[in-house]
TIMARDO-274917 format. One record per residue (C-alpha): residue in three letters; y negated, z negated, x. Coordinates in pm, 1 decimal. Example, Ala and Ser with C-alpha at 12.3 -4.5 7.8 and 13.67 -1.06 7.14 Angstrom:
REM TIMARDO-274917
SITE,aa,c2,c3,c1
SITE,ALA,450.0,-780.0,1230.0
SITE,SER,106.0,-714.0,1367.0
END
This chain:
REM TIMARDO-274917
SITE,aa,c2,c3,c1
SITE,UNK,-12329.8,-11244.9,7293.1
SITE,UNK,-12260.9,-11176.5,7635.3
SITE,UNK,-12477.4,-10954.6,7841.1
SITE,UNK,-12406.5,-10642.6,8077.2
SITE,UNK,-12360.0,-10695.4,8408.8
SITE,UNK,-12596.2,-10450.0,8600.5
SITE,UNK,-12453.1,-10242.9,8891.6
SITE,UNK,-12617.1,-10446.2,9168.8
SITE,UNK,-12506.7,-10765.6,9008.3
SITE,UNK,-12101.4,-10588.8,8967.0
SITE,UNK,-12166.5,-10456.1,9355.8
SITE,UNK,-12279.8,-10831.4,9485.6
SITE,UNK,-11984.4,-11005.0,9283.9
SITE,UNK,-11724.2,-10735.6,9460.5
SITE,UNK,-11874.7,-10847.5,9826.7
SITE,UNK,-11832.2,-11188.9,9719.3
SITE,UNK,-11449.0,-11117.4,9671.7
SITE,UNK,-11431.5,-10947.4,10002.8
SITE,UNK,-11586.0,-11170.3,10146.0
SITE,UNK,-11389.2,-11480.5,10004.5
SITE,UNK,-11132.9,-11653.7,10247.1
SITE,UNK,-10793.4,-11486.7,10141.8
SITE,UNK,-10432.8,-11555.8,10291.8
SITE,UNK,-10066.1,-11519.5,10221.4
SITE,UNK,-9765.4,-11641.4,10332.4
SITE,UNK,-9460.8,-11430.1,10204.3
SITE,UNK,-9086.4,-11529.2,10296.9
SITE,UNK,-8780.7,-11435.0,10219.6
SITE,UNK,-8452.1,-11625.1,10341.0
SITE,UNK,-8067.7,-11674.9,10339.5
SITE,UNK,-7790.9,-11456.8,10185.2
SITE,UNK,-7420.2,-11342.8,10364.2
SITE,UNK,-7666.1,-11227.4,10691.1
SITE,UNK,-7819.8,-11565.2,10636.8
SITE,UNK,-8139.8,-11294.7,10718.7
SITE,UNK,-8520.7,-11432.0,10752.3
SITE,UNK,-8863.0,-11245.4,10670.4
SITE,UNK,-9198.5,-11401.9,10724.9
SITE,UNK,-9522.0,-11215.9,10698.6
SITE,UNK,-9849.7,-11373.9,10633.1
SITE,UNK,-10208.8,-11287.2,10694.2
SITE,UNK,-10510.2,-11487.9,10731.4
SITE,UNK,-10886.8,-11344.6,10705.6
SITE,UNK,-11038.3,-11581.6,10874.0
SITE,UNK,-10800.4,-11391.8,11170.1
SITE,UNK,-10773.3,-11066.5,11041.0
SITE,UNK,-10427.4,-11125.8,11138.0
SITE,UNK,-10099.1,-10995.1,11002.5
SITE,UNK,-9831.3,-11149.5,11138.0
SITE,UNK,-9422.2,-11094.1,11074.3
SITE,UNK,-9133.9,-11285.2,11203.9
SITE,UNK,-8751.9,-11217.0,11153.1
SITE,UNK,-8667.1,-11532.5,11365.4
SITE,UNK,-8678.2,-11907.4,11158.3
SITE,UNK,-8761.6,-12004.1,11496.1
SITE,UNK,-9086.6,-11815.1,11507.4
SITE,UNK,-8984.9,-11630.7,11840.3
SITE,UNK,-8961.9,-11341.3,11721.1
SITE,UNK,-9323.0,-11235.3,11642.6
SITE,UNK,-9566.3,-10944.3,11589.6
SITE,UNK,-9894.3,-10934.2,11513.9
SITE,UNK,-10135.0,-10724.3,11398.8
SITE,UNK,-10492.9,-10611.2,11292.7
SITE,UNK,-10486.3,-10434.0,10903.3
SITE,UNK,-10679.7,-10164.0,10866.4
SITE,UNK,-10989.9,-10221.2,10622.7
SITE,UNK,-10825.7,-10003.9,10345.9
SITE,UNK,-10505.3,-10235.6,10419.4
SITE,UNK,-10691.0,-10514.0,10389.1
SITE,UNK,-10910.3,-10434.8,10023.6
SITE,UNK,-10537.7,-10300.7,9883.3
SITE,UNK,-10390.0,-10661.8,9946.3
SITE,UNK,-10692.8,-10838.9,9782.0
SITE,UNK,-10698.1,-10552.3,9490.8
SITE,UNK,-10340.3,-10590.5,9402.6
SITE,UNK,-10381.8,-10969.6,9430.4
SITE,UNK,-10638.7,-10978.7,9169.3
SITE,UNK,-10488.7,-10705.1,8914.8
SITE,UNK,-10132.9,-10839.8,8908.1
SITE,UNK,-10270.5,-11189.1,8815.9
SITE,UNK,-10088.3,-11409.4,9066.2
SITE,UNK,-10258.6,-11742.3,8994.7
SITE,UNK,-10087.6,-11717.7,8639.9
SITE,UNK,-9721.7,-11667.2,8733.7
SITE,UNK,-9491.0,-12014.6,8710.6
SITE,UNK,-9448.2,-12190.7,9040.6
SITE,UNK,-9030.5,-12128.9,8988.9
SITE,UNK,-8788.9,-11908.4,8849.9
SITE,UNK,-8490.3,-12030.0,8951.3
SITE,UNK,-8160.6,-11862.4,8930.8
SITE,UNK,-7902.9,-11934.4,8664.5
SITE,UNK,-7656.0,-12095.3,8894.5
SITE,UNK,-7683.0,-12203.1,9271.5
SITE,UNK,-7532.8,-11975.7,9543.3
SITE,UNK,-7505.2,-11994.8,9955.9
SITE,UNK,-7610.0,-11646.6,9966.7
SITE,UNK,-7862.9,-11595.1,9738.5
SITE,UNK,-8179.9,-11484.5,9938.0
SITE,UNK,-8469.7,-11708.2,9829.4
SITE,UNK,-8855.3,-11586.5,9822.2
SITE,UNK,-9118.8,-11764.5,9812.4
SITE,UNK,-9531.0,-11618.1,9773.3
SITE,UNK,-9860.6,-11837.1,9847.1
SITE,UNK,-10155.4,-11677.9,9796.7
SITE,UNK,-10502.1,-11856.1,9853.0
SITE,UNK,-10821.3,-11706.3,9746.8
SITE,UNK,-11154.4,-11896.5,9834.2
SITE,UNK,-11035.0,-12300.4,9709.0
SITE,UNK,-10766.6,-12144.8,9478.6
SITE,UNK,-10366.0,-12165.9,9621.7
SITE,UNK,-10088.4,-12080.7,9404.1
SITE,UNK,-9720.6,-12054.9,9549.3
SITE,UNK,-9425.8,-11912.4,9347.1
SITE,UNK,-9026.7,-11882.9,9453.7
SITE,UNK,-8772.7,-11727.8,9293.2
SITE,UNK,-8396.4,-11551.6,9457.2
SITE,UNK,-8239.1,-11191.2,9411.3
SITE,UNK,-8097.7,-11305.6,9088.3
SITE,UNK,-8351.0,-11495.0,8963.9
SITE,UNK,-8421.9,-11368.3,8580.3
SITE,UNK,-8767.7,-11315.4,8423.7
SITE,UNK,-8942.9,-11237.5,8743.1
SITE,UNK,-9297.3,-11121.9,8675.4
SITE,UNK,-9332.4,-10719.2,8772.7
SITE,UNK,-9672.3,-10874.5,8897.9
SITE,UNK,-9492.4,-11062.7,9145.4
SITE,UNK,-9285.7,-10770.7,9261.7
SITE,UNK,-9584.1,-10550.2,9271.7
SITE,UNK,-9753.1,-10760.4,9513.5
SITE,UNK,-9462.4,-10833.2,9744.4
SITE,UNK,-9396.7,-10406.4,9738.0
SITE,UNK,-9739.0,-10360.8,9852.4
SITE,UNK,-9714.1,-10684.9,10106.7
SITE,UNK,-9362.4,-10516.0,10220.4
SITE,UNK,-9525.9,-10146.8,10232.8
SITE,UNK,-9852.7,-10260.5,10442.3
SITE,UNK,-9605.9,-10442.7,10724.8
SITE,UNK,-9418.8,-10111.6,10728.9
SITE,UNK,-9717.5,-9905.9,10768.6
SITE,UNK,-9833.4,-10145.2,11059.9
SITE,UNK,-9520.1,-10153.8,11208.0
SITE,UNK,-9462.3,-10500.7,11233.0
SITE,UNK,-9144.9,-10540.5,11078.3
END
């Protein structure tokens, strides 16, 4: 039978998450505007970073806050990312679907996922995750 975990031990294994390297890389891509989204962060930066230019010249970065930063992590590890298929691809090809794609890395672990607007049996996990990606850029004004 497994044991109890006391508080200190719970409190030590929630500073090793925080403290474990953690990145994303979030795009979205294509459609009639043929439109582009990048945002990404690295902790190794503390660095959020958006881009509505393929070319990359169109960039702005930021600094999350630390609340910003624990959210992303939090919602990472609740909506179960690393478990999601790697594709769910749409029912028929299309010129102007807009694609997505999601990699997340946390400590050696990388998982990326794509899927488009019509894609069917997209995770809520997944949509979660880019909502809360989508709402922190907002916030920070950097896209």
């Amino acid at each position: 039978m497994g044991q109890q975990q006391s508080p200190q031990e719970r409190n030590k294994q929630n500073r090793d998450l925080l403290n474990t390297e953690f990145s994303f890389k979030y795009t979205e891509s294509g459609g009639f505007t043929k439109r582009y989204l990048l945002i990404s962060y690295n902790s190794k930066t503390n660095i959020i970073t958006s881009s509505t230019d393929v070319s990359g010249s169109n960039i702005t970065q930021k600094q999350p806050s630390e609340a910003d930063k624990q959210e992303l992590r939090e919602v990472v590890r609740t909506n179960e990312f690393f478990k999601t298929r790697t594709d769910y691809p749409p029912e028929k090809e299309d010129e102007n679907l807009i694609a997505h794609t999601l990699t997340i890395t946390v400590g050696d672990n990388t998982h990326t996922t794509g899927w488009t607007d019509v894609s069917r049996d997209i995770p809520d996990s997944i949509i979660k995750i880019v909502n809360e990606i989508k709402r922190i850029a907002s916030k920070e004004k950097i896209v």
